[in-house]
C-alpha positions in Angstrom: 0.0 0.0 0.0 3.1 2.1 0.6 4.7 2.0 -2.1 1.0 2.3 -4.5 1.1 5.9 -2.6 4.7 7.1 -3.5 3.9 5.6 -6.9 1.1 7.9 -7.1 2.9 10.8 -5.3 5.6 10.4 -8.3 3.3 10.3 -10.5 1.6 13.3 -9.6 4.9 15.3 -9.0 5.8 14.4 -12.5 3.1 16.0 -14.2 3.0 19.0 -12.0 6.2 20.0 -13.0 5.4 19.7 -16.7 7.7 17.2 -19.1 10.1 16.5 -16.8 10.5 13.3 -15.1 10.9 12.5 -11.6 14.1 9.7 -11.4 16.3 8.8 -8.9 20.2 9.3 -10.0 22.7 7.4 -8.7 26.6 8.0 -9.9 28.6 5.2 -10.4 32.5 6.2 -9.7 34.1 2.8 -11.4 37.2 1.8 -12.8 37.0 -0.8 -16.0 40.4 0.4 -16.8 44.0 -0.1 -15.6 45.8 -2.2 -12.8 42.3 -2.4 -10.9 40.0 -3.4 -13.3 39.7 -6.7 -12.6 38.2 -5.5 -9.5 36.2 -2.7 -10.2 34.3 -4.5 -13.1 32.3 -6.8 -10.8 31.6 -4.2 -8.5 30.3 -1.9 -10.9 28.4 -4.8 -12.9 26.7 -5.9 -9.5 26.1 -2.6 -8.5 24.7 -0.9 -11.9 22.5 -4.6 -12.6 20.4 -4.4 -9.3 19.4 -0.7 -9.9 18.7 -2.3 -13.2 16.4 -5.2 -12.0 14.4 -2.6 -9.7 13.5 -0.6 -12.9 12.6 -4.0 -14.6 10.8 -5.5 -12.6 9.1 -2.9 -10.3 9.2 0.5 -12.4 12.0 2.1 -9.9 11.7 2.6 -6.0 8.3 4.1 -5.1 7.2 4.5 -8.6 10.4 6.2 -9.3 12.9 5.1 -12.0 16.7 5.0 -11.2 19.4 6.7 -13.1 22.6 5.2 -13.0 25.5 7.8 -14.2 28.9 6.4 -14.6 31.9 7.9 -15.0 35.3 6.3 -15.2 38.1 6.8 -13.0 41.2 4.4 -13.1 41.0 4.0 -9.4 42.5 7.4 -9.8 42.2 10.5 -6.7 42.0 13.1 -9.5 39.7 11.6 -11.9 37.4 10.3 -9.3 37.2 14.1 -7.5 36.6 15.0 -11.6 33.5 12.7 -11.6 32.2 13.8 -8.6 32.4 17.5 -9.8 30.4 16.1 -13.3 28.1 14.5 -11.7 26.5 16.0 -8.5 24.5 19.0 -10.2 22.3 15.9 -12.0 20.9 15.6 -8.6 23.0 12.4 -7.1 21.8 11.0 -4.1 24.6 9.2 -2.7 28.3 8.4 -3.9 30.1 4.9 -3.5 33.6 6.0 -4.5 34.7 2.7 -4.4 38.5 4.0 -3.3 39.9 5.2 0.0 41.9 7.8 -1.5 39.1 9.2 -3.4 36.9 9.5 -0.5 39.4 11.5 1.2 38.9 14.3 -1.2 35.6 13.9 -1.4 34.5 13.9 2.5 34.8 17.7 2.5 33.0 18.2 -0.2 30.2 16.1 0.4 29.8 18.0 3.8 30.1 21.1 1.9 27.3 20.2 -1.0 25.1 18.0 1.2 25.4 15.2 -0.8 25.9 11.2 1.3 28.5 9.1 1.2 28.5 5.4 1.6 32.3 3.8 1.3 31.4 0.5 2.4 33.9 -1.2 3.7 36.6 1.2 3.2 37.4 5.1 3.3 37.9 6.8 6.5 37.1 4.6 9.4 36.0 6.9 11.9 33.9 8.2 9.6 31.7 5.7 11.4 31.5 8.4 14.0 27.9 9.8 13.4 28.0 12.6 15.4 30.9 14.0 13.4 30.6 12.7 10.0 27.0 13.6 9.4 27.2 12.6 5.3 29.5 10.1 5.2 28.4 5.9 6.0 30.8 3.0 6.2 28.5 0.0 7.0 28.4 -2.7 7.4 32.2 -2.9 8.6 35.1 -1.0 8.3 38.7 -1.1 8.1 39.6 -1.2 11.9 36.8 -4.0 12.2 38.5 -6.0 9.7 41.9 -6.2 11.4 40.2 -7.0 14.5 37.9 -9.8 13.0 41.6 -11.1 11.7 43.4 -10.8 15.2 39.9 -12.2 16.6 39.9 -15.5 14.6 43.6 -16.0 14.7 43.3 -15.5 19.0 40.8 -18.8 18.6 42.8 -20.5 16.2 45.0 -20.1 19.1 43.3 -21.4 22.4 43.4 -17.4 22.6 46.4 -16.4 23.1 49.0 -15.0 20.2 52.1 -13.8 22.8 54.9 -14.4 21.2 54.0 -14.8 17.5 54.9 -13.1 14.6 52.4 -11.4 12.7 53.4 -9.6 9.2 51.3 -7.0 7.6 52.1 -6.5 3.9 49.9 -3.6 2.6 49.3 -1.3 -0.5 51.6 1.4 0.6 48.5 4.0 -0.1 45.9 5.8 2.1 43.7 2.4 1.8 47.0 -0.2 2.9 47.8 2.3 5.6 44.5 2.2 7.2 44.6 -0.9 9.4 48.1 -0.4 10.7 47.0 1.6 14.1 44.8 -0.9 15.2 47.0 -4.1 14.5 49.3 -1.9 16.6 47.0 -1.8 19.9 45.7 -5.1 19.1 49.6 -6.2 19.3 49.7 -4.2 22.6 46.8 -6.4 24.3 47.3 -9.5 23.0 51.6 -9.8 22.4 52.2 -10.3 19.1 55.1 -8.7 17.1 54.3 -7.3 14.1 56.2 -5.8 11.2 54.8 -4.1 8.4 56.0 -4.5 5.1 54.7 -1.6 2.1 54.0 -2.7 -1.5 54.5 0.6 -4.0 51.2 0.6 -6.4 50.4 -1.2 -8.4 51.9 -3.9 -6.6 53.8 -6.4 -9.0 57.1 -6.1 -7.5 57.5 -7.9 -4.3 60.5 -10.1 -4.5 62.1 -8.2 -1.7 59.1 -8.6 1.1 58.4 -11.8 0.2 62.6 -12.5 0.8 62.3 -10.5 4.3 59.1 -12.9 5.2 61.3 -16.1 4.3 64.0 -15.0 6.3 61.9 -13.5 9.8 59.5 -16.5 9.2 56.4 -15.0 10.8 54.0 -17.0 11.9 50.5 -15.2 9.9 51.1 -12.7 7.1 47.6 -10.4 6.8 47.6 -8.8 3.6 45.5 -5.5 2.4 45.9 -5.4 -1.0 44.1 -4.5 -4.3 44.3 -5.7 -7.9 47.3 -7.0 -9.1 48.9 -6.6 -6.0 46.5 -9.5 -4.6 47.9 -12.0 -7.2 51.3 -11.0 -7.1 51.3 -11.6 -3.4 49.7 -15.4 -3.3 51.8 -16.5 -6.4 54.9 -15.3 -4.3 53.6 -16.8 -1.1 53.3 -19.9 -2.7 57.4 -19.5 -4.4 58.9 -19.4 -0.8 56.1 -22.5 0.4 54.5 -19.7 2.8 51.5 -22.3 4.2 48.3 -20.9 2.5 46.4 -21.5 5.3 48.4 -19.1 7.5 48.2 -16.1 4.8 45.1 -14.0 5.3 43.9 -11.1 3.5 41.4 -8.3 3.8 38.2 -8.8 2.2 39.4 -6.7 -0.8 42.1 -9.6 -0.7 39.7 -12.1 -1.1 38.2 -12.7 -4.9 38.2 -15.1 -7.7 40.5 -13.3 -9.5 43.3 -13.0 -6.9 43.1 -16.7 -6.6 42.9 -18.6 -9.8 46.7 -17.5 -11.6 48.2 -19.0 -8.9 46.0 -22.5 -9.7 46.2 -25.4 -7.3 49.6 -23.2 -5.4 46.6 -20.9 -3.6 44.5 -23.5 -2.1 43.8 -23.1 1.1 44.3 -19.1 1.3 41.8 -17.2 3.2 40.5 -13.8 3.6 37.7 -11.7 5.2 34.6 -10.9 3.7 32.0 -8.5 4.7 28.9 -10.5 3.3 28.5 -14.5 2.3 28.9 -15.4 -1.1 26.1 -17.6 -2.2 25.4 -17.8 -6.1 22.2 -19.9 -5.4 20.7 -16.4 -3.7 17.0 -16.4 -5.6 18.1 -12.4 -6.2 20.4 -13.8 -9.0 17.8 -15.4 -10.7 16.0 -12.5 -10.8 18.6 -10.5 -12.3 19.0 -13.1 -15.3 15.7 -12.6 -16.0 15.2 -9.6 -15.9 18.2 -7.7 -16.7 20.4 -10.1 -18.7 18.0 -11.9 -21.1 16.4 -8.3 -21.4 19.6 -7.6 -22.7 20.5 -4.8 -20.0 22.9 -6.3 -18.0 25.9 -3.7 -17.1 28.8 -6.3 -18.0 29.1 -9.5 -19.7 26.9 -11.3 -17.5 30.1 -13.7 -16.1 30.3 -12.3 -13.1 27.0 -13.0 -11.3 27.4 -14.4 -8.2 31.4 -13.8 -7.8 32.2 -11.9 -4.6 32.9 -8.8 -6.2 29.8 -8.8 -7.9 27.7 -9.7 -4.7 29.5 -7.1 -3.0 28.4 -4.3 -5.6 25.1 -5.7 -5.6 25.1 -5.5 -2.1 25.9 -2.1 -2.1 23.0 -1.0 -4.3 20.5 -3.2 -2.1 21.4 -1.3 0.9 21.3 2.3 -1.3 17.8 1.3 -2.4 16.2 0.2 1.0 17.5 3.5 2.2 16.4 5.2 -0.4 12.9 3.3 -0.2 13.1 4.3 3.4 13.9 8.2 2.9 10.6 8.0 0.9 8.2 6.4 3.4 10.1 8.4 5.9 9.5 11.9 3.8 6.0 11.0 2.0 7.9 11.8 -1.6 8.6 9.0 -4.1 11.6 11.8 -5.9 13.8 12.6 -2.7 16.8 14.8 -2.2 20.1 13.8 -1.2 19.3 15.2 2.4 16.5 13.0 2.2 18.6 10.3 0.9 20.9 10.6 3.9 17.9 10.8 6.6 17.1 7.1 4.5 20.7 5.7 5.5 20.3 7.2 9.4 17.5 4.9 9.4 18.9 1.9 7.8 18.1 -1.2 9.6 19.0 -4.8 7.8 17.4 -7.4 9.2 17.2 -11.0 8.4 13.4 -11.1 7.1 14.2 -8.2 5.4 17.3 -9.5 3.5 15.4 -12.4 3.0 12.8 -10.6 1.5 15.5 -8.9 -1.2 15.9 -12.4 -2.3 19.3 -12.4 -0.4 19.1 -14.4 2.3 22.0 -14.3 5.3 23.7 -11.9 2.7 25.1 -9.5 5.3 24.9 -9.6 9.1 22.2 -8.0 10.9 22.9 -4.0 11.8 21.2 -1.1 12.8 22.2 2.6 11.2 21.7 5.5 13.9 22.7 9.3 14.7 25.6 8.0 16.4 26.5 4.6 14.6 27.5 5.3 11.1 29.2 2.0 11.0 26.9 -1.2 11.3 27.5 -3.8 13.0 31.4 -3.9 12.2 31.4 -7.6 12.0 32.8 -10.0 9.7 33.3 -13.7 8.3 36.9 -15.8 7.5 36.6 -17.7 4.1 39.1 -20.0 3.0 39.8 -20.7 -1.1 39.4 -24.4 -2.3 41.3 -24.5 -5.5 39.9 -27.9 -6.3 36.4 -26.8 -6.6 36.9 -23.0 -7.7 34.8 -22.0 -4.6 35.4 -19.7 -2.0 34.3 -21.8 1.3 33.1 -19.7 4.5 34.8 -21.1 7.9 33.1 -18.6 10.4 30.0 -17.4 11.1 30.4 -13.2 11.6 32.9 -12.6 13.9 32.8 -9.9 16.5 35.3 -7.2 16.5 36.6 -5.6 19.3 35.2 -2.7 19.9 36.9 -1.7 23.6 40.0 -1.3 20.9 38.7 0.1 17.8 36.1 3.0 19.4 38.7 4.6 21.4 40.4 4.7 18.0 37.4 6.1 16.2 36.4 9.2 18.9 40.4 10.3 19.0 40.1 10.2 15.3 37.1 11.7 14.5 37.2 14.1 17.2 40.6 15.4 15.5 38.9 15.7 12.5 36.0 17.8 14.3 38.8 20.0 15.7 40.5 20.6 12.4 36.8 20.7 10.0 35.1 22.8 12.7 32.1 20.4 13.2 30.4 20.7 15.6 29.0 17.7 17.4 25.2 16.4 16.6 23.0 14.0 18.1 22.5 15.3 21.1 
């Protein structure tokens, strides 16, 4: 009955203000080109083919079709600040930058213009600090929640207790590599681990020398943060010095099909995080086929349905349209504003009827957005790659992270940010 309503309220706003039409426009900041492509192209598919099914199959959200703008960047600061700048007058409602150091640049200017972020998984971490960062999202998880979920499941793997081991962190040597290293710092504080950090330059395909330096100090785990080629560089070296697969783990941008199959049977047993389950049997999928792909709409090639990266984008969307579908019930218009858009994500809440409703079942965790909690639920699962079968395998359910670590983190962060933005604190 809801949605008949802002069908008719869209309709009626469409011909009150004469020809034009009322659509919802969502950029799409990819990269199809350079060292990162092989990333960003299931993202972008996933993420571009869900907006597409909604339109298909349900004429939009509320009534309201969506307008998907994309605009390439190369996983580049500068071209993805350009896009931003080409985009946002055509009435964007929220930005998924897709890149850490693009969403640097682009947190001022969001707060500036009014317009919401959602860097999902990445970005600035304490942006997960509501009361600060009023435009900018990071759920589900972020960053410091990842490193934690890794310390968490390698303390159990280890009757809980990692004194005395050797932990190595080899990281993009960028804005996104650095991000964990502060918290796998304090984490090594509590819990008595040694850790040494090892930089790979962009784009990541020369490593001989840290891979050399893990031989020699032997460290018991190696956590990676990597991206693109990096990722595959790094297993296929792993596996030249016979670094046990099983011991490697990396982020969950560490942690698709394509960073796994050059190496063949040598990466079996690798594992990585992962925000969301991977499950190509999700009814949501189907949906998509049929209406997207055998329409002949589909965003990419159609190969990558199903494929983490893929889910992930599609993930993505789903969350931008139930807080856009939210903002709407929430406002009483079908064609919202971005300030709407960003009351819409405030009041996110994922629950498992809900996701199961999507046609996504168990896709995500359960999490709550608020004033305060920008973040979700800052949770996440261990998967481990079985070369044999060509499937990514979960081993956890979500994992916890620990927050008496990370949201000290987050306030001294964000309240240095507040200090140096002069923000002044909300939610009060």
């Amino acid at each position: 009955m809801k949605m008949m309503k802002l069908a008719a309220l869209a309709l009626a706003g469409a011909v009150a203000s004469g020809p034009a039409v009322a659509e919802l426009v969502i950029p799409d900041l990819s990269y199809r080109t350079g060292p990162y492509a092989a990333g960003g192209i299931p993202f972008s598919d996933g993420y571009q083919d869900y907006f597409a099914l909604l339109n298909a199959r349900d004429g939009g959200i509320g009534g309201v079709p969506v307008r998907v703008v994309e605009c390439e960047t190369g996983y580049n600061t500068e071209k993805g600040v350009e896009c931003y700048e080409s985009t946002k007058g055509e009435g964007a409602l929220v930005y998924q930058p897709l890149s850490t150091g693009i969403t640097y640049q682009l947190i001022p200017k969001a707060m500036t213009d009014g317009i919401p972020l959602h860097t999902m998984g990445y970005g600035r971490t304490s942006a997960a600090n509501g009361k600060v960062f009023e435009w900018v999202f990071n759920y589900p998880a972020n960053y410091w929640n990842a490193a934690s979920v890794a310390v968490n499941y390698l303390l159990d793997e280890n009757g809980g207790d990692l004194s005395g081991k050797k932990l190595a962190l080899v990281y993009h040597n960028s804005a996104y590599g650095k991000e964990p290293i502060r918290t796998l710092e304090e984490l090594a504080k509590k819990h008595g681990y040694e850790l040494s950090l090892l930089a790979v330059d962009h784009p990541g395909q020369e490593q001989k020398s840290q891979w050399l330096q893990i031989r020699r100090e032997r460290p018991d785990y190696v956590i990676m943060w990597g991206w693109g080629v990096m990722n595959q560089v790094a297993i296929q070296e792993a596996a030249n010095i016979n670094f046990p697969m099983e011991n490697f783990i990396g982020t969950w941008w560490s942690g698709a099909e394509h960073d796994v199959t050059p190496a063949g049977m040598a990466a079996n047993g690798y594992k990585a995080l992962n925000m969301n389950r991977i499950n190509p049997d999700m009814p949501v999928f189907d949906e998509i086929r049929t209406h997207v792909h055998e329409a002949g709409n589909a965003a990419g090639d159609g190969s990558n349905v199903g494929s983490v990266l893929y889910t992930r984008g599609m993930y993505a969307a789903m969350l931008a349209a139930e807080a856009i579908r939210i903002a709407q019930e929430k406002h009483g218009v079908a064609d919202i504003t971005p300030a709407m858009m960003r009351d819409g994500m405030e009041a996110l809440a994922m629950t498992d009827a809900r996701m199961a409703e999507l046609g996504a079942p168990g896709i995500g965790p359960e999490f709550s957005v608020s004033c305060e909690n920008h973040g979700g639920s800052g949770m996440g699962i261990v998967q481990q790659w079985n070369a044999a079968d060509g499937k990514w395998v979960a081993l956890t359910d979500y994992i916890m992270s620990d927050a008496s670590v990370i949201d000290p983190l987050i306030e001294e962060d964000s309240m240095a940010f507040a200090a140096e933005a002069g923000v002044e604190m909300r939610c009060n």
